[in-house]
N, CA, C and O atoms as a GROMACS GRO file, in nm:
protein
  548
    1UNK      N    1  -1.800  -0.493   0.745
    1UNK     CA    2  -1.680  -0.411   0.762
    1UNK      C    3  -1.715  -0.289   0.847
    1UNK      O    4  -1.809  -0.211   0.834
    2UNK      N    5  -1.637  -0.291   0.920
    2UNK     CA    6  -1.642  -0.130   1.026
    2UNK      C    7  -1.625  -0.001   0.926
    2UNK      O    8  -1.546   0.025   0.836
    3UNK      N    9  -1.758   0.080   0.996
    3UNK     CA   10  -1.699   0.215   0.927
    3UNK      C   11  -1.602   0.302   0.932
    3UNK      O   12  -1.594   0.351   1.045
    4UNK      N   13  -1.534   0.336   0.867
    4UNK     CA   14  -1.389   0.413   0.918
    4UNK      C   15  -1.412   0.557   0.863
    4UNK      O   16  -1.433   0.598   0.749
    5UNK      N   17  -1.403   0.606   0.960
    5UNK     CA   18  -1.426   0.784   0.887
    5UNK      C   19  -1.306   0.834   0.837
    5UNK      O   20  -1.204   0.766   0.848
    6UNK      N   21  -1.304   0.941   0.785
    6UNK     CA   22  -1.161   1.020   0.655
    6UNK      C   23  -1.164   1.145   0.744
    6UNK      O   24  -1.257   1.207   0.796
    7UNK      N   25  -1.029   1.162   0.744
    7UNK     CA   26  -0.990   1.309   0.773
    7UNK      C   27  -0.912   1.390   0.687
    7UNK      O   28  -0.853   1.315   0.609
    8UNK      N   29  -0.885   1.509   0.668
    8UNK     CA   30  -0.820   1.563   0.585
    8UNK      C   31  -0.706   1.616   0.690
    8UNK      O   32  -0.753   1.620   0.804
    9UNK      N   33  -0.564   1.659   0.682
    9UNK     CA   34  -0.494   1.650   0.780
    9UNK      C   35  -0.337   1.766   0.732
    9UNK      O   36  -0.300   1.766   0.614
   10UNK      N   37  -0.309   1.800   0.772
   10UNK     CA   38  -0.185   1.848   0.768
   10UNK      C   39  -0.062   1.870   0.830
   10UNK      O   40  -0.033   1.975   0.889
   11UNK      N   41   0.067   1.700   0.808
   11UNK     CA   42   0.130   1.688   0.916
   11UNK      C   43   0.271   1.646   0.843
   11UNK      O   44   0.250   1.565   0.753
   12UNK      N   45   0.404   1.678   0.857
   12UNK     CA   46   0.523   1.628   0.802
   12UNK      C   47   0.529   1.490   0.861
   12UNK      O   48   0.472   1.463   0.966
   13UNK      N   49   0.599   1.402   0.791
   13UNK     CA   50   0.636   1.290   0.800
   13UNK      C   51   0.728   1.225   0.765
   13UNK      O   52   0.754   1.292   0.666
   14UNK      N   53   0.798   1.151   0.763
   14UNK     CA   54   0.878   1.044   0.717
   14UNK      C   55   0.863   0.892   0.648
   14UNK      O   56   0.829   0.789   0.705
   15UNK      N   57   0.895   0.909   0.516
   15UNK     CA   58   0.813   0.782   0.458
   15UNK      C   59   0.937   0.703   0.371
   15UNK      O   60   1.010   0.756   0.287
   16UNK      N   61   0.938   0.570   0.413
   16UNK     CA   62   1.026   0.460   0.384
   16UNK      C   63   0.950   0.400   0.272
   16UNK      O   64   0.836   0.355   0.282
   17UNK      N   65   1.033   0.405   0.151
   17UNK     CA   66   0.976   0.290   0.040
   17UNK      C   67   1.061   0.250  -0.043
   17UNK      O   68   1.169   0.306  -0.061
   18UNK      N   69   1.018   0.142  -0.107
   18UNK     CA   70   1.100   0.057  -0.198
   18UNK      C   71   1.083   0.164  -0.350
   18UNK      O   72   0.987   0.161  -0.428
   19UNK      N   73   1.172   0.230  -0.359
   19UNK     CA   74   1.190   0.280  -0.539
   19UNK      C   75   1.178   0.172  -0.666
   19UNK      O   76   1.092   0.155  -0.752
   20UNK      N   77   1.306   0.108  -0.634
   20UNK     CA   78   1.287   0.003  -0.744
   20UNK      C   79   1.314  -0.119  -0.623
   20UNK      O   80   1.324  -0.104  -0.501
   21UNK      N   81   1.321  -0.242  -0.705
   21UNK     CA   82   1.343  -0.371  -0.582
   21UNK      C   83   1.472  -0.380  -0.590
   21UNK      O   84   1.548  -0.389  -0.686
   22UNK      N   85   1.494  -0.376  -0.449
   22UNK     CA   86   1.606  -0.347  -0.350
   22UNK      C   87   1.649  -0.265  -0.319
   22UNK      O   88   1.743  -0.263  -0.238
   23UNK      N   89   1.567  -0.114  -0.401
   23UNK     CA   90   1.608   0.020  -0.339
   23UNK      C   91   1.531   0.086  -0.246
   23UNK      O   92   1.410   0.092  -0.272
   24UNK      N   93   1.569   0.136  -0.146
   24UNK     CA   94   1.507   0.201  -0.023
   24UNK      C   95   1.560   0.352  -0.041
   24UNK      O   96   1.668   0.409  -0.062
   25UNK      N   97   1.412   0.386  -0.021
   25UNK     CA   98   1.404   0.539  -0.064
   25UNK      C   99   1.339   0.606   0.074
   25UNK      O  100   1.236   0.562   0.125
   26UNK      N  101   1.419   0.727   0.132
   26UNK     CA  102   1.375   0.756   0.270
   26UNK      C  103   1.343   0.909   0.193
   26UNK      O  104   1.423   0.957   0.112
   27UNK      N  105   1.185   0.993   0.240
   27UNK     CA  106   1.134   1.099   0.242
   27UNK      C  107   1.055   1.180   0.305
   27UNK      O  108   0.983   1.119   0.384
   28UNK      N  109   1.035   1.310   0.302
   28UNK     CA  110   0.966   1.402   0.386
   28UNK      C  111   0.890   1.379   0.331
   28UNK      O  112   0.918   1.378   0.211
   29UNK      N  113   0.741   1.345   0.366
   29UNK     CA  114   0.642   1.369   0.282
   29UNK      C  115   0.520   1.447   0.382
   29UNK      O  116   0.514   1.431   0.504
   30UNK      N  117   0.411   1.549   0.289
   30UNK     CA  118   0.286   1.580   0.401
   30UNK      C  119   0.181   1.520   0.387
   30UNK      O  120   0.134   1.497   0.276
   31UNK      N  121   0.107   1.472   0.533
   31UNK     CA  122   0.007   1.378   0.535
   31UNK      C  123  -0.090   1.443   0.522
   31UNK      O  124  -0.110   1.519   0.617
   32UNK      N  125  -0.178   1.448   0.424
   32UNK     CA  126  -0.300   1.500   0.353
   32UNK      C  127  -0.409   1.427   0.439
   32UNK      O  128  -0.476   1.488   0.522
   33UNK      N  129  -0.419   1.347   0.426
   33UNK     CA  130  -0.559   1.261   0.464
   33UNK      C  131  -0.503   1.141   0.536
   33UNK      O  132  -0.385   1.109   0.523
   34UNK      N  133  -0.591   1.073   0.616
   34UNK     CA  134  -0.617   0.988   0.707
   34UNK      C  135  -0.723   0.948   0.753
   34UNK      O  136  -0.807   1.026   0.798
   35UNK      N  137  -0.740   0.798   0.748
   35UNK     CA  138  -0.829   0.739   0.854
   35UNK      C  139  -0.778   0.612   0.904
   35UNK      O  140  -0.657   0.601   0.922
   36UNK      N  141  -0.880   0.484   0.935
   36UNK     CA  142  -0.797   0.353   1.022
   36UNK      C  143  -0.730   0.287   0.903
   36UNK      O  144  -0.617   0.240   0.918
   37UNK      N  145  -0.785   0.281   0.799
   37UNK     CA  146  -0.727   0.217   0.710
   37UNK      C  147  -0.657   0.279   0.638
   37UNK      O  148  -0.552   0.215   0.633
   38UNK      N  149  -0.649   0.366   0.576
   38UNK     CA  150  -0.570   0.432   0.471
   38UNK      C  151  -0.526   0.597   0.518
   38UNK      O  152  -0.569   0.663   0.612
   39UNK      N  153  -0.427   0.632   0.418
   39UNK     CA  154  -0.362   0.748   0.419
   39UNK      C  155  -0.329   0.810   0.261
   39UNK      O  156  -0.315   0.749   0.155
   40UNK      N  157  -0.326   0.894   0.278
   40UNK     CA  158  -0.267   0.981   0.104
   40UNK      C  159  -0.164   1.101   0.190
   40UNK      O  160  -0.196   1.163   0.291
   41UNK      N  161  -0.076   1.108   0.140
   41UNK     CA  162   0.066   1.159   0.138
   41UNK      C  163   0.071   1.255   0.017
   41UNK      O  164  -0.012   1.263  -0.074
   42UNK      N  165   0.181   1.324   0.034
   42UNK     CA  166   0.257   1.419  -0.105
   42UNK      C  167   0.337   1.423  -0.076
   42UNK      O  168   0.374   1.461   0.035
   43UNK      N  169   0.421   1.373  -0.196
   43UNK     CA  170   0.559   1.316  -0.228
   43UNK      C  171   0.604   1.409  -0.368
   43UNK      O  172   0.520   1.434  -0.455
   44UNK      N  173   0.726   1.450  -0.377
   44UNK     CA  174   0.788   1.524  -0.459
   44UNK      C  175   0.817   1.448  -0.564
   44UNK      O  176   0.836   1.501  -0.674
   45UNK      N  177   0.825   1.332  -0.550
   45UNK     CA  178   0.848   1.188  -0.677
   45UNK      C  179   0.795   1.096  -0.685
   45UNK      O  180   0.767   1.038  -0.580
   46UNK      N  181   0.768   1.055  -0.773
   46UNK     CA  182   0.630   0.935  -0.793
   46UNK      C  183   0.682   0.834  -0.746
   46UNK      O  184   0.802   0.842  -0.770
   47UNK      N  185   0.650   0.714  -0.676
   47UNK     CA  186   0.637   0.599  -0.574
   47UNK      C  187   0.571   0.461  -0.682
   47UNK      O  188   0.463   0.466  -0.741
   48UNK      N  189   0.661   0.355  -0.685
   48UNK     CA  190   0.581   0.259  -0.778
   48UNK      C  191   0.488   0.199  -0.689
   48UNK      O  192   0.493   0.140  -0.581
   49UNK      N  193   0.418   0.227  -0.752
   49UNK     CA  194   0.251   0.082  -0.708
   49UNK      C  195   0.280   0.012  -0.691
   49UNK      O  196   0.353  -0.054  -0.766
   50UNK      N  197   0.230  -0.026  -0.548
   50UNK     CA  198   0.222  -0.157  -0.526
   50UNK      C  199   0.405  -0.208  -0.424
   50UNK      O  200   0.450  -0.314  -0.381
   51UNK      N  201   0.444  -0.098  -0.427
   51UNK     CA  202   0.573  -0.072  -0.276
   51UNK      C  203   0.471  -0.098  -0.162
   51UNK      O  204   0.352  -0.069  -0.159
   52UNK      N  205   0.560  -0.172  -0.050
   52UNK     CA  206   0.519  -0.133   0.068
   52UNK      C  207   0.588   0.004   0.105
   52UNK      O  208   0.700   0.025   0.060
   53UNK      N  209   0.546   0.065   0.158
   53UNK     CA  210   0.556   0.177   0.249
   53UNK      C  211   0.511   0.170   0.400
   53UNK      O  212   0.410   0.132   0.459
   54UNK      N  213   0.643   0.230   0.440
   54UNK     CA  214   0.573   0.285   0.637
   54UNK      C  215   0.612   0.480   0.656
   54UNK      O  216   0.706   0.550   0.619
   55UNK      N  217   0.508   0.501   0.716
   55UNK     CA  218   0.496   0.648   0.747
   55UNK      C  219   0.551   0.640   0.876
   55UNK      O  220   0.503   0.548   0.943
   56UNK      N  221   0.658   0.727   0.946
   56UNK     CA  222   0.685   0.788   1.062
   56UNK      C  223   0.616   0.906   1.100
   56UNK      O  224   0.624   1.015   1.045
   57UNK      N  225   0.514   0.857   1.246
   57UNK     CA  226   0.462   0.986   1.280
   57UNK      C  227   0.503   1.029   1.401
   57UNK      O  228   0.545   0.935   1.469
   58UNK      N  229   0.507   1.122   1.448
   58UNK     CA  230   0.562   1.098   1.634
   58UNK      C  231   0.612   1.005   1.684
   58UNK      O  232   0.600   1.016   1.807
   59UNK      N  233   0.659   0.923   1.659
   59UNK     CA  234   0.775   0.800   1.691
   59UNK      C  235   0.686   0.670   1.721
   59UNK      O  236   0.714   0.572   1.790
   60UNK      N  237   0.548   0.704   1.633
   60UNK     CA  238   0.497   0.571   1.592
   60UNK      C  239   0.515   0.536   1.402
   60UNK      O  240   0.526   0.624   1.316
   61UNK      N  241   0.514   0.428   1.386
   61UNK     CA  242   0.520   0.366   1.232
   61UNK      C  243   0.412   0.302   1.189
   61UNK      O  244   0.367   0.202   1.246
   62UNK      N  245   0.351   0.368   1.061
   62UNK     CA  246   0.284   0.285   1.034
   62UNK      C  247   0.225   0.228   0.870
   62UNK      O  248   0.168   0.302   0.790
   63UNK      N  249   0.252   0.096   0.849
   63UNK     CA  250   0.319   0.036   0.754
   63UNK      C  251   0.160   0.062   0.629
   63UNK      O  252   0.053   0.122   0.636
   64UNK      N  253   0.230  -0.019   0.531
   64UNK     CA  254   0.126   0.020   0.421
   64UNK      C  255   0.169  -0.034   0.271
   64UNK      O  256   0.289  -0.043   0.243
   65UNK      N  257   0.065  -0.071   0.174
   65UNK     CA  258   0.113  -0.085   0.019
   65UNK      C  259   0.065   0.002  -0.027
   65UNK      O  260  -0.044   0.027   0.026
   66UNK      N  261   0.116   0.117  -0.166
   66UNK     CA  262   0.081   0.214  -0.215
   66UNK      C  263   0.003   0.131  -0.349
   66UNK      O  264   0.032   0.041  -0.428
   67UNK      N  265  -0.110   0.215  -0.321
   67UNK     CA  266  -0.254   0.150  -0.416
   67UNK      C  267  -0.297   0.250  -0.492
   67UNK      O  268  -0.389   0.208  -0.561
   68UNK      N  269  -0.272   0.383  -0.516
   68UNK     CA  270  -0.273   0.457  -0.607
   68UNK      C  271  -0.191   0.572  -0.604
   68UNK      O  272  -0.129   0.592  -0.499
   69UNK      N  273  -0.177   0.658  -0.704
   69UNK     CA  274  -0.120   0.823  -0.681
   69UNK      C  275  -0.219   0.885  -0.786
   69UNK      O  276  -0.291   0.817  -0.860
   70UNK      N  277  -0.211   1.058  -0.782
   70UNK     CA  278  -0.228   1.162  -0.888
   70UNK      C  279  -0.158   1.236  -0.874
   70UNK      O  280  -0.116   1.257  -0.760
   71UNK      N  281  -0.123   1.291  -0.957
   71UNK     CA  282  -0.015   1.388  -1.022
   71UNK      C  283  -0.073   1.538  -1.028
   71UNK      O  284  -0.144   1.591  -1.114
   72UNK      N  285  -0.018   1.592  -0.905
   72UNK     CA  286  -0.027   1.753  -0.926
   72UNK      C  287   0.096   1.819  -1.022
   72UNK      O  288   0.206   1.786  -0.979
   73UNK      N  289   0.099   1.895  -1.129
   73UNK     CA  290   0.158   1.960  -1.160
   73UNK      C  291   0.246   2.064  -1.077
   73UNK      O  292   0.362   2.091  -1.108
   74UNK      N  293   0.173   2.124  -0.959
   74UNK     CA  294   0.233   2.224  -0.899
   74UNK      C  295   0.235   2.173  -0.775
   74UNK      O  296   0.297   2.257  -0.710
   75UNK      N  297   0.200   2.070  -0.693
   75UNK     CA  298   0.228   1.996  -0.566
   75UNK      C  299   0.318   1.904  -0.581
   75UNK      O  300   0.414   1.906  -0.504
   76UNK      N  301   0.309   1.807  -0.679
   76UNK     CA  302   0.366   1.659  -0.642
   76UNK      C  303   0.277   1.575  -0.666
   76UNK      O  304   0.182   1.606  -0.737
   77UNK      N  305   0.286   1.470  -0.620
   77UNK     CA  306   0.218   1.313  -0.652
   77UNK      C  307   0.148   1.261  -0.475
   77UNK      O  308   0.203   1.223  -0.371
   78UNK      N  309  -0.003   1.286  -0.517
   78UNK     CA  310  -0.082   1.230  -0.382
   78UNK      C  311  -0.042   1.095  -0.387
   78UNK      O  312  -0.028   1.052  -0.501
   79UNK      N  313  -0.021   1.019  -0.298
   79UNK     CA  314   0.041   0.870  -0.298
   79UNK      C  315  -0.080   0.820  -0.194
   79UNK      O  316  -0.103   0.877  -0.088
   80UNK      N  317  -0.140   0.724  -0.234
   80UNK     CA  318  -0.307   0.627  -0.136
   80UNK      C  319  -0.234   0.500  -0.097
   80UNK      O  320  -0.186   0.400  -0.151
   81UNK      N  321  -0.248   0.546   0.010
   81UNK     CA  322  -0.156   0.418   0.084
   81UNK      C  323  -0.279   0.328   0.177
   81UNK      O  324  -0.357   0.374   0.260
   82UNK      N  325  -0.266   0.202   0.134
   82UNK     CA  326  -0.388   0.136   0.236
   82UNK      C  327  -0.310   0.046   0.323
   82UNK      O  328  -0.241  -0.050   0.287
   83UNK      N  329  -0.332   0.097   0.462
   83UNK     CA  330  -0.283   0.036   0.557
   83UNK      C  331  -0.266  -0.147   0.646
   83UNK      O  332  -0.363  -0.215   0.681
   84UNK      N  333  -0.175  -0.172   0.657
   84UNK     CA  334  -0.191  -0.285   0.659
   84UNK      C  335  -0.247  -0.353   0.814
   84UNK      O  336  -0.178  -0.350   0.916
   85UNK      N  337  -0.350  -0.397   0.810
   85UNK     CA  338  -0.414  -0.483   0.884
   85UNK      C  339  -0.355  -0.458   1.010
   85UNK      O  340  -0.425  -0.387   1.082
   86UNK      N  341  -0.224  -0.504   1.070
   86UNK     CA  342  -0.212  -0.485   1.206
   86UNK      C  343  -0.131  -0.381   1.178
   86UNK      O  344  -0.016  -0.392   1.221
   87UNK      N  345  -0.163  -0.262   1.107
   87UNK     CA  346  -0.088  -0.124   1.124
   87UNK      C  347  -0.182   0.000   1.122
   87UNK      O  348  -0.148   0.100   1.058
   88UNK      N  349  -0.332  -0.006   1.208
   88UNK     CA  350  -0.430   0.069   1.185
   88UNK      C  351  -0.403   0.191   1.230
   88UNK      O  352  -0.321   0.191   1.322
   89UNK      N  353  -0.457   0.332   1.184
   89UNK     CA  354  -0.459   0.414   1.244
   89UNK      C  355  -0.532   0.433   1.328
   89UNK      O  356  -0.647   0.400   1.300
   90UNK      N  357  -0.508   0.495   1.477
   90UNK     CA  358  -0.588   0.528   1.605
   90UNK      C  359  -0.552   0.645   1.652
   90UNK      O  360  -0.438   0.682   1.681
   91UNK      N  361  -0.687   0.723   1.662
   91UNK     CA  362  -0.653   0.851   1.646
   91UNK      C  363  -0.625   0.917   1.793
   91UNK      O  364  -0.598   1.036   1.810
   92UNK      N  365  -0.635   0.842   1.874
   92UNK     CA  366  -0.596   0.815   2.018
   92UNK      C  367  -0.431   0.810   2.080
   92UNK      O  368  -0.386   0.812   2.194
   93UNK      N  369  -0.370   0.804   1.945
   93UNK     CA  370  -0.238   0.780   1.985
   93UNK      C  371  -0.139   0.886   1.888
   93UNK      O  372  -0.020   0.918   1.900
   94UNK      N  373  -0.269   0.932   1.762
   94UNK     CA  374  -0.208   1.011   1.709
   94UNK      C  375  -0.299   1.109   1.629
   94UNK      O  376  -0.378   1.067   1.544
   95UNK      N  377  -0.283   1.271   1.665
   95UNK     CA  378  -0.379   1.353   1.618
   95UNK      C  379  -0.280   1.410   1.541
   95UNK      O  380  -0.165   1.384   1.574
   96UNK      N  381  -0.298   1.485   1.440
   96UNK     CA  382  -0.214   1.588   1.408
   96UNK      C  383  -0.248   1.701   1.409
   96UNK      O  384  -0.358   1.717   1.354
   97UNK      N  385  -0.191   1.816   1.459
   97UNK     CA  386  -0.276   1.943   1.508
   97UNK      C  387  -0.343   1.991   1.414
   97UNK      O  388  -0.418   2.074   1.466
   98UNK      N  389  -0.372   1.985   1.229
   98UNK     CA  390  -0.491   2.032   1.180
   98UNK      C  391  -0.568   1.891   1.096
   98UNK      O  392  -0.538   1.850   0.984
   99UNK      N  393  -0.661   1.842   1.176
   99UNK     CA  394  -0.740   1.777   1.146
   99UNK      C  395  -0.921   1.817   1.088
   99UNK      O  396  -1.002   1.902   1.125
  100UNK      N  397  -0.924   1.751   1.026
  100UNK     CA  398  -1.077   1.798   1.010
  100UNK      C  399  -1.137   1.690   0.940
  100UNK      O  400  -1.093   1.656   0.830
  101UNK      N  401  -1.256   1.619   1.006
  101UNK     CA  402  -1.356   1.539   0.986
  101UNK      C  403  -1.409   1.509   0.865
  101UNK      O  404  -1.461   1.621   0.870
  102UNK      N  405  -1.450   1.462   0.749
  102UNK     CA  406  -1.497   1.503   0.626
  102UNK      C  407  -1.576   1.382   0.601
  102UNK      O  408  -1.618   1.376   0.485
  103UNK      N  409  -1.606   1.290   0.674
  103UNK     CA  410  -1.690   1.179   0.719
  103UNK      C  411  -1.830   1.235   0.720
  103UNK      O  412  -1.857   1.338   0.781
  104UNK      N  413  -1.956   1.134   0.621
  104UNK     CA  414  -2.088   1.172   0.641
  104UNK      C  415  -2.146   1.167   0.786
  104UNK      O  416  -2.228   1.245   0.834
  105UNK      N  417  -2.075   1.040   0.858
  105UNK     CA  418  -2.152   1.077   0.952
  105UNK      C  419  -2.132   1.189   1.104
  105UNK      O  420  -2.185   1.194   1.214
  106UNK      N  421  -2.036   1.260   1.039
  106UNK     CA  422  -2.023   1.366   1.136
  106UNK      C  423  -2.125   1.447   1.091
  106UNK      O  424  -2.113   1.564   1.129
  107UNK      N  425  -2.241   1.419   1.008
  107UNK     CA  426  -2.336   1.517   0.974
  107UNK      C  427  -2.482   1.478   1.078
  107UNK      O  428  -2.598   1.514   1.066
  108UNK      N  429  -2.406   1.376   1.198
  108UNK     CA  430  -2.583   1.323   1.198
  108UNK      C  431  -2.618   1.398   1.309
  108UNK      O  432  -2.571   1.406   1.423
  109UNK      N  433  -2.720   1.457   1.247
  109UNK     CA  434  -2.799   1.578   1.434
  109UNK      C  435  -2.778   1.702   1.363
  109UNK      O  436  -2.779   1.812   1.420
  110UNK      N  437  -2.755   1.684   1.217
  110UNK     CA  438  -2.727   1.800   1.156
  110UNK      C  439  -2.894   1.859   1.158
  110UNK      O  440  -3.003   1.807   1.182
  111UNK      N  441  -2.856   1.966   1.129
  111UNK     CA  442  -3.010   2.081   1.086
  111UNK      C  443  -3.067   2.078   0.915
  111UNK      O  444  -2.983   2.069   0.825
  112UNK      N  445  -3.151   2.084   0.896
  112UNK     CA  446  -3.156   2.109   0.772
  112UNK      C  447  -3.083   2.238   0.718
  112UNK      O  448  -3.000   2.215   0.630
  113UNK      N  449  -3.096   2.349   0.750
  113UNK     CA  450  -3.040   2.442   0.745
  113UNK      C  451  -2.863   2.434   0.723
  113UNK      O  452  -2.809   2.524   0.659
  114UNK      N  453  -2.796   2.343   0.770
  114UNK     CA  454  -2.664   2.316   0.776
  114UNK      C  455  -2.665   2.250   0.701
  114UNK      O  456  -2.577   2.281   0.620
  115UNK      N  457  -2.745   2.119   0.656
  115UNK     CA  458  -2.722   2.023   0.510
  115UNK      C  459  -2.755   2.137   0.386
  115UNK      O  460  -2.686   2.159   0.286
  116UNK      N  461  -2.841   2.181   0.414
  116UNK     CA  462  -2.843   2.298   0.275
  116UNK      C  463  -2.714   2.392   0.229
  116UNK      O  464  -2.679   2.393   0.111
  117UNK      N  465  -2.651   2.463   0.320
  117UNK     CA  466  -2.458   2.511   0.323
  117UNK      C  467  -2.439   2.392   0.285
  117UNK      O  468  -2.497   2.387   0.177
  118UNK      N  469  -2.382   2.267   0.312
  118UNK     CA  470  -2.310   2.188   0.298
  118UNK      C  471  -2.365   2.154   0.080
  118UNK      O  472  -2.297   2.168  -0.021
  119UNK      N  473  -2.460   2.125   0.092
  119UNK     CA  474  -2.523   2.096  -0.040
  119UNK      C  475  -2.493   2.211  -0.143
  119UNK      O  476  -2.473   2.200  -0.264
  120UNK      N  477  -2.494   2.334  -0.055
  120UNK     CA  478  -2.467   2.441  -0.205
  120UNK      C  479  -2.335   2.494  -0.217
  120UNK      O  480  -2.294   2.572  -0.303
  121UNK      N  481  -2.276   2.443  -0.121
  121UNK     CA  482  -2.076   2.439  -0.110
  121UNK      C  483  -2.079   2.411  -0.266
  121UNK      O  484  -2.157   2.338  -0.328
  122UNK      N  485  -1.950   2.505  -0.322
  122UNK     CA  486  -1.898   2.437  -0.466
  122UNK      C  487  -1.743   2.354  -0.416
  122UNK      O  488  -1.669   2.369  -0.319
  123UNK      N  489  -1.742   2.308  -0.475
  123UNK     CA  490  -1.642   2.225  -0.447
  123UNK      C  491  -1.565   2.215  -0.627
  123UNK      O  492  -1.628   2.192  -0.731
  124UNK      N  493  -1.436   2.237  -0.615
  124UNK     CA  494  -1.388   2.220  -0.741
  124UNK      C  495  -1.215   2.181  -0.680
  124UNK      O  496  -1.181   2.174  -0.562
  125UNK      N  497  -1.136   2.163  -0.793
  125UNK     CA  498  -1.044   2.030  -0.810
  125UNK      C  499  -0.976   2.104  -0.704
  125UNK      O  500  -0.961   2.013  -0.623
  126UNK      N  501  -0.921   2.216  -0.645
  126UNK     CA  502  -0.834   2.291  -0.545
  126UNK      C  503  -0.901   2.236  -0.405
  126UNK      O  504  -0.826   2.204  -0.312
  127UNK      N  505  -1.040   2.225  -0.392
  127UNK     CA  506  -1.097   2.155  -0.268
  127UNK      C  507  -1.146   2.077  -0.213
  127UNK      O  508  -1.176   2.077  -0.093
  128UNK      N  509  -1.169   1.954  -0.334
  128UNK     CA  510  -1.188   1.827  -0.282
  128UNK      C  511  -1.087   1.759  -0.245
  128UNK      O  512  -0.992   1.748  -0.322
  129UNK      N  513  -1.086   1.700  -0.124
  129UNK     CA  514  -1.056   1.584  -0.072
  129UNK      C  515  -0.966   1.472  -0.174
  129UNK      O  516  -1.054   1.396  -0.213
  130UNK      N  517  -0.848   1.430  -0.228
  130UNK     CA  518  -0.790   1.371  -0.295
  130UNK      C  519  -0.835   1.226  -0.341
  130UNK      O  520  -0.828   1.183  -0.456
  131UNK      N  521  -0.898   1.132  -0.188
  131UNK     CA  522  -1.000   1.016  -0.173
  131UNK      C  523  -1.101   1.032  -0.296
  131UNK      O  524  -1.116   0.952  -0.388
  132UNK      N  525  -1.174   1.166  -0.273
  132UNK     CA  526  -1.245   1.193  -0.389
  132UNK      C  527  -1.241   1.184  -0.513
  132UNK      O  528  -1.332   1.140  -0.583
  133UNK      N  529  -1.116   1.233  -0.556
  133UNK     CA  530  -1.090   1.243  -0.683
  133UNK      C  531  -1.084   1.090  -0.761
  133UNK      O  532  -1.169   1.046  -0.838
  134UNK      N  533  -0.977   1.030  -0.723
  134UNK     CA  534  -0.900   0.930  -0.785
  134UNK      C  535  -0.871   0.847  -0.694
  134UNK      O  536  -0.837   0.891  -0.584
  135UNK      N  537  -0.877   0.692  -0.720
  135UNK     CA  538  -0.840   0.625  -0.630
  135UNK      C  539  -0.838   0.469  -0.681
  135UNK      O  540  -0.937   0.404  -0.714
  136UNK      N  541  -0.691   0.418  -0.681
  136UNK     CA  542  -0.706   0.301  -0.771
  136UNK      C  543  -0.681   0.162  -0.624
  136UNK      O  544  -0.576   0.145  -0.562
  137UNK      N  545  -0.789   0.099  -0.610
  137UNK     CA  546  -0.796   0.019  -0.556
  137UNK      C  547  -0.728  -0.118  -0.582
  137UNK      O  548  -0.745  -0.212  -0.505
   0.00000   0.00000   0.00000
């Protein structure tokens, strides 16, 4: 399998999904994370597992089944959307102006000195990465 790196991201969107079967539910949602295969969203209302979903980004679409959520109390519901096969993300066609890398191997040519910051970073539930947390495959 190809490696696909994760980004963390911050971009409005438009997201089409099935509520219940036969209901189509259209929403703003913000795109948290991204890479070729998958995406996590925040959605103001929980999304049943296992909907397809498609995200509108810049007047590309791109489709997906929702494979997990978590429940922020004070955000909303992260929604893990894994992308479907001929609906990859390419970041060539679509950046969103705050992106940021969070992929190991953007560490390689690193310094020791820079893996040591990175190693004594605290990281707690406000700053990890959502991928991180929870993720029901």
């Amino acid at each position: 399998m190809a490696h696909s790196c994760q980004f963390l991201c911050s971009e409005l969107v438009t997201v089409t999904y099935e509520e219940q079967p036969g209901e189509i539910r259209q929403a703003t949602a913000n795109l948290e994370e991204i890479s070729t295969t998958c995406a996590v969203v925040l959605l103001e209302e929980k999304p049943r597992l296992g909907s397809s979903i498609s995200l509108s980004i810049k007047n590309r679409d791109l489709f997906g089944v929702i494979k997990g959520n978590l429940y922020d109390a004070t955000l909303g519901w992260f929604v893990i959307i894994a992308l479907d096969a001929a609906s990859l993300w390419n970041r060539d066609w679509f950046s969103p102006k705050h992106l940021l890398e969070i992929c190991g191997c953007s560490l390689e040519g690193a310094t020791q000195a820079k893996a040591w910051t990175l190693e004594s970073t605290r990281n707690t539930e406000e700053n990890v990465p959502v991928s991180f947390v929870a993720s029901e495959a």
